[in-house]
PDB file of N, H, CA, C and O in Angstrom:
ATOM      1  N   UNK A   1       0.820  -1.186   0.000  1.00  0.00           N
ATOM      2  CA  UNK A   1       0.000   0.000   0.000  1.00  0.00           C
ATOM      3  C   UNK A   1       0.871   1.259   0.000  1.00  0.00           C
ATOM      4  O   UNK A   1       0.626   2.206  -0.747  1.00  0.00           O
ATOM      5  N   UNK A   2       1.868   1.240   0.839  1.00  0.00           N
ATOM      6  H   UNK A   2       2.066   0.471   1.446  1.00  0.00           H
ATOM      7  CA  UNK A   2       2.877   2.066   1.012  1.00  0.00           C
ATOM      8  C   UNK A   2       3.130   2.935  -0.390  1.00  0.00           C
ATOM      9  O   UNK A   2       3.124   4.146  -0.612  1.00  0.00           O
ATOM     10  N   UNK A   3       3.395   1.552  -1.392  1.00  0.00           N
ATOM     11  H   UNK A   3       3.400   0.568  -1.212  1.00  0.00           H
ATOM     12  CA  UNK A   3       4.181   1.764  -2.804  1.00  0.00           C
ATOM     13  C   UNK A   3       3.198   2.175  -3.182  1.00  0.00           C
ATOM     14  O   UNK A   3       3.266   3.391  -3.366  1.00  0.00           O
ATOM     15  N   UNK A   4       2.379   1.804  -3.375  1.00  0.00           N
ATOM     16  H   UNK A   4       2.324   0.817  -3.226  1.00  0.00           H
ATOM     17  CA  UNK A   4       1.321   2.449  -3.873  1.00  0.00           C
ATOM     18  C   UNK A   4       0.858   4.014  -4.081  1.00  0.00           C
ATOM     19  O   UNK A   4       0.472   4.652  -5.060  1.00  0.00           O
ATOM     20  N   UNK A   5       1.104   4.364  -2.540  1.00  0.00           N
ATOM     21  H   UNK A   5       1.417   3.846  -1.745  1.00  0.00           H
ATOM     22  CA  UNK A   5       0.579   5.606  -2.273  1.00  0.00           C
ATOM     23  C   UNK A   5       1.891   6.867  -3.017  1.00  0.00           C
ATOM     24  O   UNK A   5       1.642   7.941  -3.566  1.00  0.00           O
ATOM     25  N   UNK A   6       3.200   6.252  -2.775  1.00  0.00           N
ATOM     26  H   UNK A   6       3.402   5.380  -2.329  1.00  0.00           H
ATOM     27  CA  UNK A   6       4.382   6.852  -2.885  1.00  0.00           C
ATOM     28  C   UNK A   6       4.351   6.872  -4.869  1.00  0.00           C
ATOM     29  O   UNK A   6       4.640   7.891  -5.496  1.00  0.00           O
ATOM     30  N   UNK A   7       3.981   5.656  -5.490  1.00  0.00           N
ATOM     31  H   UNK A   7       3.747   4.829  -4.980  1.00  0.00           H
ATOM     32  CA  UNK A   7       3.772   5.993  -6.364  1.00  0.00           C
ATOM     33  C   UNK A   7       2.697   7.133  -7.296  1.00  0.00           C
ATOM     34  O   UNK A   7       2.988   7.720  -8.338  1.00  0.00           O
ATOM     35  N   UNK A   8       1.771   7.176  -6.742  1.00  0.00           N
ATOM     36  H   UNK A   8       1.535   6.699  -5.895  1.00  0.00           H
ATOM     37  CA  UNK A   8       0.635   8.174  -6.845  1.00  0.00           C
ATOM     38  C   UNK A   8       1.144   9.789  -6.344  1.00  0.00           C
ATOM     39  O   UNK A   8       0.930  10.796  -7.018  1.00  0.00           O
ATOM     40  N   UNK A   9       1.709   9.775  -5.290  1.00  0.00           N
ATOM     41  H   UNK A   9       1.883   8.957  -4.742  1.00  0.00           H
ATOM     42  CA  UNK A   9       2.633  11.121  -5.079  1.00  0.00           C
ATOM     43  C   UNK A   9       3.422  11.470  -6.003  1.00  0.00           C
ATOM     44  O   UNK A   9       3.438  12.699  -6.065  1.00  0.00           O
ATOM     45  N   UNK A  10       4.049  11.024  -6.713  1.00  0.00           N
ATOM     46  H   UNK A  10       4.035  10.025  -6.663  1.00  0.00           H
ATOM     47  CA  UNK A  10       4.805  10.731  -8.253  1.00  0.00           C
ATOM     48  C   UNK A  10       4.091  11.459  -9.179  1.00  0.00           C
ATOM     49  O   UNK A  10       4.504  12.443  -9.792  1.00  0.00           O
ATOM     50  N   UNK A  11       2.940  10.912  -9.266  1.00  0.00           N
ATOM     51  H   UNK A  11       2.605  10.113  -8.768  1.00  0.00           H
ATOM     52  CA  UNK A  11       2.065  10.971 -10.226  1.00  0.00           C
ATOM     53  C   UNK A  11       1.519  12.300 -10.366  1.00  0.00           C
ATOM     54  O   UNK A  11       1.486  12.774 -11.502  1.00  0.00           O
ATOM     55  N   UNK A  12       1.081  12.984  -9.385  1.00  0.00           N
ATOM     56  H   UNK A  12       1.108  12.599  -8.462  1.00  0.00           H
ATOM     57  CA  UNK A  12       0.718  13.872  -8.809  1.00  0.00           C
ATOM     58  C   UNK A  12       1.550  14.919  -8.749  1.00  0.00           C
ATOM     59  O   UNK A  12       1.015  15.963  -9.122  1.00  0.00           O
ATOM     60  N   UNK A  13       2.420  14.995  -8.488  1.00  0.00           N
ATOM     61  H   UNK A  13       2.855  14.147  -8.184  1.00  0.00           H
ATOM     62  CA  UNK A  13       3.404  15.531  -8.082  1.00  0.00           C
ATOM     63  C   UNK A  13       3.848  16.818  -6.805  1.00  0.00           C
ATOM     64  O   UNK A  13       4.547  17.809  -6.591  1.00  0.00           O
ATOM     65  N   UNK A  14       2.632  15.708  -6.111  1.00  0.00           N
ATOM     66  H   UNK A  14       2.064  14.903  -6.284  1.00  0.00           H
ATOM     67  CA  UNK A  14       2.393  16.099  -4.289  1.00  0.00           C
ATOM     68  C   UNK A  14       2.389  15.192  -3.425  1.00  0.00           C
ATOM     69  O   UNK A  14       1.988  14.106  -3.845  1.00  0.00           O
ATOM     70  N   UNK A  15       2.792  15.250  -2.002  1.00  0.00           N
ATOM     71  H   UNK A  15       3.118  16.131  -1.660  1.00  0.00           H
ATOM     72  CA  UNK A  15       3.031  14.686  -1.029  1.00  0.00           C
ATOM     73  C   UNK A  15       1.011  14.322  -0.819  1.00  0.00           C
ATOM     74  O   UNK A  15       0.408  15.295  -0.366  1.00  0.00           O
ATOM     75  N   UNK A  16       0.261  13.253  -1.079  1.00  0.00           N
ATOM     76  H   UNK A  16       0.750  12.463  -1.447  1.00  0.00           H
ATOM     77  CA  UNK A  16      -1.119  12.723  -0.301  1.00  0.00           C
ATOM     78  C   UNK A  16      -1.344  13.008   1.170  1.00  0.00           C
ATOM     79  O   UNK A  16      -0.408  12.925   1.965  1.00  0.00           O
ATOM     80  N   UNK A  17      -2.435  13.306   1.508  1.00  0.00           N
ATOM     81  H   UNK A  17      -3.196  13.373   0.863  1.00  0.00           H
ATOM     82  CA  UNK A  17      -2.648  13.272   3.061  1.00  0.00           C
ATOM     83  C   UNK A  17      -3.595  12.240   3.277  1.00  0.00           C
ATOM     84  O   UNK A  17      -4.778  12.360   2.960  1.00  0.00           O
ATOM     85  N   UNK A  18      -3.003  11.001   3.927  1.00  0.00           N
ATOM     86  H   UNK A  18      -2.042  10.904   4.185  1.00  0.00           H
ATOM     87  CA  UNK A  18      -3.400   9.552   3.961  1.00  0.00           C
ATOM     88  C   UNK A  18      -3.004   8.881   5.435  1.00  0.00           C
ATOM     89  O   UNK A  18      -1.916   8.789   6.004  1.00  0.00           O
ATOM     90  N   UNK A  19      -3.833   8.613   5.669  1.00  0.00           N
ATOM     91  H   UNK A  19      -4.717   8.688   5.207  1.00  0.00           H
ATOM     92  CA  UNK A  19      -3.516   7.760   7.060  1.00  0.00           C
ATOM     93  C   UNK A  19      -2.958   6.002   7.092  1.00  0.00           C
ATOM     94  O   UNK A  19      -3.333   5.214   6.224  1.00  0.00           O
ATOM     95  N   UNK A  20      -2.214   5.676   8.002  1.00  0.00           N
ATOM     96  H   UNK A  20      -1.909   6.317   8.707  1.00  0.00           H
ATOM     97  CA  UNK A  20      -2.235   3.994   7.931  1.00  0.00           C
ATOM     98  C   UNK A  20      -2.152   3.053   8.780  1.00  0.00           C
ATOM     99  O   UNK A  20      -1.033   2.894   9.268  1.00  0.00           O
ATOM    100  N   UNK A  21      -2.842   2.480   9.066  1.00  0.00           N
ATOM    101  H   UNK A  21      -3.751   2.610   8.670  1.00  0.00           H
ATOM    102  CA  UNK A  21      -2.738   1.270   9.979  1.00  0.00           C
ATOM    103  C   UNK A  21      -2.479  -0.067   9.567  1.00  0.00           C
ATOM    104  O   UNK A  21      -2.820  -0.473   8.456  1.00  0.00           O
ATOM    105  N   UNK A  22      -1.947  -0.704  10.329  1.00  0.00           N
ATOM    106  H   UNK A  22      -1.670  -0.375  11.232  1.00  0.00           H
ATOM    107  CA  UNK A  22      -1.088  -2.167  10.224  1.00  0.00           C
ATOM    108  C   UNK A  22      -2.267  -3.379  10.319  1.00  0.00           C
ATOM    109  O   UNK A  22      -2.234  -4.536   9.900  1.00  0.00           O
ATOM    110  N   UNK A  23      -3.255  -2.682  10.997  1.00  0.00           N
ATOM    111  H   UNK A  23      -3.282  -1.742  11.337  1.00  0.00           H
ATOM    112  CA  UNK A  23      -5.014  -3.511  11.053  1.00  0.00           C
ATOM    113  C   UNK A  23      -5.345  -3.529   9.604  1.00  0.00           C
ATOM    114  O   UNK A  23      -5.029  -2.517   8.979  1.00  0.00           O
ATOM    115  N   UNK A  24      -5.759  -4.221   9.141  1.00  0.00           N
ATOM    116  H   UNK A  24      -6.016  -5.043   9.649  1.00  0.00           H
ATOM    117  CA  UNK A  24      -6.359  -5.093   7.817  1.00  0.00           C
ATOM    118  C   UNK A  24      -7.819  -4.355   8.452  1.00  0.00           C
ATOM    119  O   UNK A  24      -8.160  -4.386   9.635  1.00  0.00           O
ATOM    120  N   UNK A  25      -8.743  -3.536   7.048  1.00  0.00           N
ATOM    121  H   UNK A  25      -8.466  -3.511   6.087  1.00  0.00           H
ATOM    122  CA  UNK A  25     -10.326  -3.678   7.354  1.00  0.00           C
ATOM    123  C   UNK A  25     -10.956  -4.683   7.100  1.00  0.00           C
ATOM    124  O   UNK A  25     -10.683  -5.449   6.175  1.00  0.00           O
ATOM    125  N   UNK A  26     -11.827  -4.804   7.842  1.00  0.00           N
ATOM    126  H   UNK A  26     -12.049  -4.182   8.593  1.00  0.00           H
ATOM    127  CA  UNK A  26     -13.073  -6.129   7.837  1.00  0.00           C
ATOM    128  C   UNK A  26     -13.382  -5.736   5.962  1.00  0.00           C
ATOM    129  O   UNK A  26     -13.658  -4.654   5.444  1.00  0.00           O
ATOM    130  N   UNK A  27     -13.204  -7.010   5.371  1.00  0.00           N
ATOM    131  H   UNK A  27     -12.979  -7.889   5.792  1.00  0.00           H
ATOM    132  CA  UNK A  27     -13.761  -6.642   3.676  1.00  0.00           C
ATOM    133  C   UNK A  27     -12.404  -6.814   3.093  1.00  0.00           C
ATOM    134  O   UNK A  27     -12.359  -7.256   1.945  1.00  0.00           O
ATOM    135  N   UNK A  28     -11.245  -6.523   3.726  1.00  0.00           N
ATOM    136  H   UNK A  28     -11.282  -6.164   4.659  1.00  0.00           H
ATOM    137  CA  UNK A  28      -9.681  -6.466   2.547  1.00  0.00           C
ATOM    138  C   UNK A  28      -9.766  -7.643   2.188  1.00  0.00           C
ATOM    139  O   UNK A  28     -10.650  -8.351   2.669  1.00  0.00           O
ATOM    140  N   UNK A  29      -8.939  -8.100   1.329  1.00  0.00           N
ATOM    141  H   UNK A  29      -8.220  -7.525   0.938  1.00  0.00           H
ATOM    142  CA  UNK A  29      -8.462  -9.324   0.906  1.00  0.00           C
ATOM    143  C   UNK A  29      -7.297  -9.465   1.820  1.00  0.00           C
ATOM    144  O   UNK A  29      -6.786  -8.640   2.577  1.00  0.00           O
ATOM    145  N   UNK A  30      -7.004 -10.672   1.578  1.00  0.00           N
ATOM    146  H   UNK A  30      -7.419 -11.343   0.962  1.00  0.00           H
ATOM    147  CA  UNK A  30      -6.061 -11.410   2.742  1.00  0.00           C
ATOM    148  C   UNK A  30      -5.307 -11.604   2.209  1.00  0.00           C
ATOM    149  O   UNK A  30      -4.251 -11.694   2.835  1.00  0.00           O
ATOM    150  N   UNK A  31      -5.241 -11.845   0.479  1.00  0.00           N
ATOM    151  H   UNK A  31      -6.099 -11.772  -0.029  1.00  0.00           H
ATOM    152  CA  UNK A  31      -4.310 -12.479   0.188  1.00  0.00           C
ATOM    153  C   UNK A  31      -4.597 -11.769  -1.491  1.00  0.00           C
ATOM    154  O   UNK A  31      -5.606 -11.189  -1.893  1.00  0.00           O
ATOM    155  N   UNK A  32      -3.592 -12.006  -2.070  1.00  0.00           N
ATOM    156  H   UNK A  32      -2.772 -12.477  -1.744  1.00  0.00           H
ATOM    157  CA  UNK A  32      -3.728 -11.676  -4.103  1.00  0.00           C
ATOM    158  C   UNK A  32      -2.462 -12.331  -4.415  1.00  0.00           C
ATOM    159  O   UNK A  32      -1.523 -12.695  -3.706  1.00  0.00           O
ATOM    160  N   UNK A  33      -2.822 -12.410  -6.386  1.00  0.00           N
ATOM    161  H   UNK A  33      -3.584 -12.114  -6.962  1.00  0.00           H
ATOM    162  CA  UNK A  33      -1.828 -12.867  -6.929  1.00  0.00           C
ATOM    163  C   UNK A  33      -0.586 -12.417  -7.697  1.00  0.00           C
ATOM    164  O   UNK A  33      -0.767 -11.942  -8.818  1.00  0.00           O
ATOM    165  N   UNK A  34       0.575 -12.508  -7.246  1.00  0.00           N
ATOM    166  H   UNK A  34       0.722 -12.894  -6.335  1.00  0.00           H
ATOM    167  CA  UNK A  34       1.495 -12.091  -8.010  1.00  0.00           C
ATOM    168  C   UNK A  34       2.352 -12.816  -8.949  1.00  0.00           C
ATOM    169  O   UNK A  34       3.288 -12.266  -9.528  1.00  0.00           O
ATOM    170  N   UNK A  35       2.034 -14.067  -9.108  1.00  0.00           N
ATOM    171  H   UNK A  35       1.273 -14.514  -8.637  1.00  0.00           H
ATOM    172  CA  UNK A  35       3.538 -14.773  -9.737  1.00  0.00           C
ATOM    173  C   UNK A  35       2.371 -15.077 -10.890  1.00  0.00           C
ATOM    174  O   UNK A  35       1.490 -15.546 -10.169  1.00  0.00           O
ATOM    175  N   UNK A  36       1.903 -15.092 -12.065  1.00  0.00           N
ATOM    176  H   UNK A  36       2.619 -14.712 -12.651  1.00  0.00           H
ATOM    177  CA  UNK A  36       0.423 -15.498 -13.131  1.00  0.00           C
ATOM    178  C   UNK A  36       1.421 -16.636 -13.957  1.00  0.00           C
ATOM    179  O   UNK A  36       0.753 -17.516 -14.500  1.00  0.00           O
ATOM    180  N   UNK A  37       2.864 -16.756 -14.133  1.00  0.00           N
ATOM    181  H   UNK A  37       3.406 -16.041 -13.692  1.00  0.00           H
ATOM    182  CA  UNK A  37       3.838 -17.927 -14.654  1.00  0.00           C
ATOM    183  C   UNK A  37       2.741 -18.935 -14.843  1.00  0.00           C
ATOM    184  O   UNK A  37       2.227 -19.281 -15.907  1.00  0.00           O
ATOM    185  N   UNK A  38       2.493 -19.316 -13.719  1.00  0.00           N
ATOM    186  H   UNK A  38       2.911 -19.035 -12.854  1.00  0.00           H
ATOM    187  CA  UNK A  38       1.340 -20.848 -14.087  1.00  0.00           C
ATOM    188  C   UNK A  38       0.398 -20.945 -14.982  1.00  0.00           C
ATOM    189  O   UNK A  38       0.148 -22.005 -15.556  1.00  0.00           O
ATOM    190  N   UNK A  39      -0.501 -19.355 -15.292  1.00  0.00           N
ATOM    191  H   UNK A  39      -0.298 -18.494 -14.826  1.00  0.00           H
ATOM    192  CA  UNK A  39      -1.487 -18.901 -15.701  1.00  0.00           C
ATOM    193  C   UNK A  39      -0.875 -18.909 -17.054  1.00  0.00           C
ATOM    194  O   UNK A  39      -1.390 -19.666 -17.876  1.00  0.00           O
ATOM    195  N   UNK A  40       0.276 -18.093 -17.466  1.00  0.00           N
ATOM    196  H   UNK A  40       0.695 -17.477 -16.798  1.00  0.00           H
ATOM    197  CA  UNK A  40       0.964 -18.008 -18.737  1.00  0.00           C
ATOM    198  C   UNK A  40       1.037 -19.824 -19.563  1.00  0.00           C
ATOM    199  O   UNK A  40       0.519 -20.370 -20.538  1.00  0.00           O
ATOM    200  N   UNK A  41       1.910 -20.169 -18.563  1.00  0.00           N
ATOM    201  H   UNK A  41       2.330 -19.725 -17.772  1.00  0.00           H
ATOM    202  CA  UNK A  41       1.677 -21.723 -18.822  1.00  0.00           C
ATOM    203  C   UNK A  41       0.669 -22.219 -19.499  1.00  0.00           C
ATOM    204  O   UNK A  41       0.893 -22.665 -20.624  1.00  0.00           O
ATOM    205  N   UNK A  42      -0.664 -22.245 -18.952  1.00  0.00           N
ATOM    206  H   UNK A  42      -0.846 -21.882 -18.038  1.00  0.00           H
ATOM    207  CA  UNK A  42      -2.228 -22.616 -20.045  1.00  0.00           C
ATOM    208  C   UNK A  42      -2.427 -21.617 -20.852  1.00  0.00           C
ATOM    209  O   UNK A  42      -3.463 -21.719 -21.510  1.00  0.00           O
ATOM    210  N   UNK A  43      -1.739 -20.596 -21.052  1.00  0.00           N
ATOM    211  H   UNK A  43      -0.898 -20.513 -20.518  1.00  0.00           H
ATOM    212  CA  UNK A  43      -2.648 -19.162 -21.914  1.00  0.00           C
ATOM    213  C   UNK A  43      -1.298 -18.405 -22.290  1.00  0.00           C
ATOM    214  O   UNK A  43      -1.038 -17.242 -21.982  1.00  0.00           O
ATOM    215  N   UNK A  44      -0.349 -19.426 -23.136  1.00  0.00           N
ATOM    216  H   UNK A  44      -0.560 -20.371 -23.386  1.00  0.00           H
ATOM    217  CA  UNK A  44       1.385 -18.299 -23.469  1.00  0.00           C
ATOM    218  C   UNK A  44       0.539 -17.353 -24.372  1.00  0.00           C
ATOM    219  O   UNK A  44       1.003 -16.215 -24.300  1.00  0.00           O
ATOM    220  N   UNK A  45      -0.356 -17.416 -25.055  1.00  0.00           N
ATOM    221  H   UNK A  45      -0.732 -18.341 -25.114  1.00  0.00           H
ATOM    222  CA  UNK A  45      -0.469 -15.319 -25.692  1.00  0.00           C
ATOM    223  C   UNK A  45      -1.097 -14.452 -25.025  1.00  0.00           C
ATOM    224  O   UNK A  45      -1.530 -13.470 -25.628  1.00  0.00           O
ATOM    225  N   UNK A  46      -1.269 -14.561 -23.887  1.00  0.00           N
ATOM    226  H   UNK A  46      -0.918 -15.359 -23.397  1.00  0.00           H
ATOM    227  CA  UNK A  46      -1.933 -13.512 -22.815  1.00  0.00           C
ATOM    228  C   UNK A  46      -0.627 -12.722 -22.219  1.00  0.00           C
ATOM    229  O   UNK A  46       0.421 -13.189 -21.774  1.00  0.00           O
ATOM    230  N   UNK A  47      -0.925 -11.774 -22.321  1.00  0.00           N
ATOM    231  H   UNK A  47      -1.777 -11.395 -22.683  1.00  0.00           H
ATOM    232  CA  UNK A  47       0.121 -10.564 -21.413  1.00  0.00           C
ATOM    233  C   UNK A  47      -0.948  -9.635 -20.795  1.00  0.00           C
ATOM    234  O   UNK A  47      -2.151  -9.624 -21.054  1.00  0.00           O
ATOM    235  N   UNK A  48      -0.177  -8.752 -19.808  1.00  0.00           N
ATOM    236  H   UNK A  48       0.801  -8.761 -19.597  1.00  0.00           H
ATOM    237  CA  UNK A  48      -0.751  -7.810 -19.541  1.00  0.00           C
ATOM    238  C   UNK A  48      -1.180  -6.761 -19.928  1.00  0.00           C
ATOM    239  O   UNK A  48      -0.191  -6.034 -20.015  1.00  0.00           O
ATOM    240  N   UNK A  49      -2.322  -6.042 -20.313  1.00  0.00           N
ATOM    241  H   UNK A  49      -3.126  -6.633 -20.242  1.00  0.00           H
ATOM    242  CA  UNK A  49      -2.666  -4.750 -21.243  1.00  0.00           C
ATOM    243  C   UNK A  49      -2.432  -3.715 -20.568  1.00  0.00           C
ATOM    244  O   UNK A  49      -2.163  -2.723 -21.246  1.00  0.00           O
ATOM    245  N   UNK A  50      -2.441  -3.556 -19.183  1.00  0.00           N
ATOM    246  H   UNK A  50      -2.660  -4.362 -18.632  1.00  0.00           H
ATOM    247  CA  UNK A  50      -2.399  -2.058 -18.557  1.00  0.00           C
ATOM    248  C   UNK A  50      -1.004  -2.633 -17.401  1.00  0.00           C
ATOM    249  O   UNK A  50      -0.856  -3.801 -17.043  1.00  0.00           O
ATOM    250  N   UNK A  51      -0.246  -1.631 -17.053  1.00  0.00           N
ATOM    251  H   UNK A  51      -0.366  -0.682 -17.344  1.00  0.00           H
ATOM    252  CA  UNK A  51       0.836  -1.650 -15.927  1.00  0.00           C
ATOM    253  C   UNK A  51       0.352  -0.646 -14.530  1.00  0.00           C
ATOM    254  O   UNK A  51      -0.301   0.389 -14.662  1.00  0.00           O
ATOM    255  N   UNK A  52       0.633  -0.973 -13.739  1.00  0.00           N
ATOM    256  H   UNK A  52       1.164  -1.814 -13.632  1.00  0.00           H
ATOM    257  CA  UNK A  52      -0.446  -0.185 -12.287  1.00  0.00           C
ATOM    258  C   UNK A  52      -0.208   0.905 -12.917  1.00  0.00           C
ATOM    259  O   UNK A  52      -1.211   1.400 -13.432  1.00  0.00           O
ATOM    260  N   UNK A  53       0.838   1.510 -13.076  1.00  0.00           N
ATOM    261  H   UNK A  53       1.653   1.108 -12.658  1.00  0.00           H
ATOM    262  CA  UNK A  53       1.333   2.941 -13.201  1.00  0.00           C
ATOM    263  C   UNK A  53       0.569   3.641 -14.172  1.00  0.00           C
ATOM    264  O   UNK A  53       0.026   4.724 -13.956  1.00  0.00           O
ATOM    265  N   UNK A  54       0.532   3.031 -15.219  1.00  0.00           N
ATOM    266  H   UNK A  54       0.973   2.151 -15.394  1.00  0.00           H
ATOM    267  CA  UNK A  54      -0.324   3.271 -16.219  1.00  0.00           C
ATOM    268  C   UNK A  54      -2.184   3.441 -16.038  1.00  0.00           C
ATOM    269  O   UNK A  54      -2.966   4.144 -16.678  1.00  0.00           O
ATOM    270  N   UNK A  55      -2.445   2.410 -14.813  1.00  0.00           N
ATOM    271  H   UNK A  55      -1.810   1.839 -14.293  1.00  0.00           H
ATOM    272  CA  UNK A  55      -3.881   1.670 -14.002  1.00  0.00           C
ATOM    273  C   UNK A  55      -3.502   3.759 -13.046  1.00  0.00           C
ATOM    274  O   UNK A  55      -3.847   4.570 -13.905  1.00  0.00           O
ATOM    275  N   UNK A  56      -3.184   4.236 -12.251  1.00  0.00           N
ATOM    276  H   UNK A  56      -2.904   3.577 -11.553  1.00  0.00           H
ATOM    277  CA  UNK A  56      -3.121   5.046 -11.434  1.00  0.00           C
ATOM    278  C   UNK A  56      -2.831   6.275 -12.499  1.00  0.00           C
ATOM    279  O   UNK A  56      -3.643   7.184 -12.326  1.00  0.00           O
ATOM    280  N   UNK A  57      -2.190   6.451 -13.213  1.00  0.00           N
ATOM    281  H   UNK A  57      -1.531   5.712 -13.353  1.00  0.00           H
ATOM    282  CA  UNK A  57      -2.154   7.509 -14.080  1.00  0.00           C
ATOM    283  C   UNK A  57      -3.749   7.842 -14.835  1.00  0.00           C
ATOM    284  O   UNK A  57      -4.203   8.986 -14.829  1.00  0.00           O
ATOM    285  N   UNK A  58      -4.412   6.808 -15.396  1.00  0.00           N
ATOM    286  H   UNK A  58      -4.044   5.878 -15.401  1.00  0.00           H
ATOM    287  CA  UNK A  58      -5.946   6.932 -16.032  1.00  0.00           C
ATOM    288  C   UNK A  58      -6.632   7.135 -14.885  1.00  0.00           C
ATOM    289  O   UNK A  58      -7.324   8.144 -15.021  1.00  0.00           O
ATOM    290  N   UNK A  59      -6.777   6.580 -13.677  1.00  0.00           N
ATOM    291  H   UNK A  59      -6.215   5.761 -13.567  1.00  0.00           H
ATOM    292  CA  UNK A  59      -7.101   6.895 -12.420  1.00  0.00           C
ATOM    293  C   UNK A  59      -7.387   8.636 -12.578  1.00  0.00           C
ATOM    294  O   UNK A  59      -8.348   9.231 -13.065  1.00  0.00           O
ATOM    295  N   UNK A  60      -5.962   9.210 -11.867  1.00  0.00           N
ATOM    296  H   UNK A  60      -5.181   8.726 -11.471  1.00  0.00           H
ATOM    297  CA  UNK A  60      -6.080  10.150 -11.809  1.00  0.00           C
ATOM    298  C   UNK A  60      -6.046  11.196 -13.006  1.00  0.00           C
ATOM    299  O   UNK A  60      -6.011  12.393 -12.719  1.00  0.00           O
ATOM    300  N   UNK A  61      -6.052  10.963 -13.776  1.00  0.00           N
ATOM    301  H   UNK A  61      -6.081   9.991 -14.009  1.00  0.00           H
ATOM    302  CA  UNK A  61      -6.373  11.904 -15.648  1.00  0.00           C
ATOM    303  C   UNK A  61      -8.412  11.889 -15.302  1.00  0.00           C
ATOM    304  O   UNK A  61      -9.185  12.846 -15.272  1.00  0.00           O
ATOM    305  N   UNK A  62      -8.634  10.682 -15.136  1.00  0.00           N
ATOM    306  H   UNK A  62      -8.006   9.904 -15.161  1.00  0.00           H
ATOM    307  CA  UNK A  62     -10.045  10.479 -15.087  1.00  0.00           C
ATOM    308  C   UNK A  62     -10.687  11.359 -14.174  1.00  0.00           C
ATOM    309  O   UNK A  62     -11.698  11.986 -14.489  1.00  0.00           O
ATOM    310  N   UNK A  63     -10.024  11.452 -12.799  1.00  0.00           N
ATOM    311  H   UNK A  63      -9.202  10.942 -12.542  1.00  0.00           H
ATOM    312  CA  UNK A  63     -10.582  12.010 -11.747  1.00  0.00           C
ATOM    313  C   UNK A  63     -10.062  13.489 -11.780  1.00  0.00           C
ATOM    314  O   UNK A  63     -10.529  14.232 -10.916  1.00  0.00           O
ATOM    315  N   UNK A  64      -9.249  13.959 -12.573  1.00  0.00           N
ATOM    316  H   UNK A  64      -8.870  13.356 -13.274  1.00  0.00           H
ATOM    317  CA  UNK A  64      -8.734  15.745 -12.261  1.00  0.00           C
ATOM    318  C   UNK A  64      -9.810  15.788 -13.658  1.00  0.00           C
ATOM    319  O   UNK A  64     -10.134  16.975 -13.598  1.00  0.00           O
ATOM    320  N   UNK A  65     -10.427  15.326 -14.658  1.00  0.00           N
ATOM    321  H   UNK A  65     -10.164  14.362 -14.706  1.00  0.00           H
ATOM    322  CA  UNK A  65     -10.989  15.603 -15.592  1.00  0.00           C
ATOM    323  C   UNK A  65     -12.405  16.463 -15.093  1.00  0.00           C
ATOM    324  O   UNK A  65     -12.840  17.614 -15.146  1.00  0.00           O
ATOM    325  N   UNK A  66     -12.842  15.047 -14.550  1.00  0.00           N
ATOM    326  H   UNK A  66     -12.489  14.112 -14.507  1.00  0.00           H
ATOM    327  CA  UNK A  66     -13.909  15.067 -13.563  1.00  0.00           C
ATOM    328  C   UNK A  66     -14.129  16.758 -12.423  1.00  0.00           C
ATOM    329  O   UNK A  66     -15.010  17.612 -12.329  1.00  0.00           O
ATOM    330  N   UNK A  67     -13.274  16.607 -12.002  1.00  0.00           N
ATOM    331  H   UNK A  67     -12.558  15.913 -12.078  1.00  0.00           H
ATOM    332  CA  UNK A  67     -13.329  18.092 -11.069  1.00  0.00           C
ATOM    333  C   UNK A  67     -13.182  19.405 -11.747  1.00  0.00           C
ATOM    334  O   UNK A  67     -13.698  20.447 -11.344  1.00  0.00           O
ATOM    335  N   UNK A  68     -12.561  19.300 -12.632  1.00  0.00           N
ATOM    336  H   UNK A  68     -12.142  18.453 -12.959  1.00  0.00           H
ATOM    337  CA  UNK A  68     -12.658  20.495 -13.696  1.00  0.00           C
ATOM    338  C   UNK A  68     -14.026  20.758 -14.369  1.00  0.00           C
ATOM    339  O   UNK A  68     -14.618  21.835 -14.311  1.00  0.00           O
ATOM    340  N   UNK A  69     -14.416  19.764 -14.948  1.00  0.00           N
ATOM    341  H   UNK A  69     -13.935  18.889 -14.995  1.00  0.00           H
ATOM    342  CA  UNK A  69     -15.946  19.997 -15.356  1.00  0.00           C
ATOM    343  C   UNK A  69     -16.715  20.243 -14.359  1.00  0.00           C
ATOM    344  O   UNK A  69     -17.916  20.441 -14.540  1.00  0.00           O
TER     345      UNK A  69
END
């Protein structure tokens, strides 16, 4: 989450005002996937279409669009 947020400050090109706790909310996921190798394995012409950075950049293009109008 950390990276996350630090990446979006990037993006932005401002320090977020964000809070954090080490408590998990009732509703998070517990767990996700990172290694998809296996997945590639049954499906070698699948790649990824979007990169987070790219996922957080349309994010926020979408949402400063939004407040301007």
């Amino acid at each position: 989450m950390l990276e996350a947020i630090s990446t979006c400050e990037e993006i932005v090109g401002k320090k977020l005002n964000y809070s954090y706790a080490e408590q998990n909310r009732s509703g998070d996921h517990i767990w996700y996937i990172s290694d998809v190798s296996k997945f590639q394995l049954h499906y070698p012409k699948w790649e990824y279409e979007y990169s987070l950075i790219n996922i957080f950049k349309e994010i926020f293009n979408a949402q400063t669009a939004r407040l301007v109008a």
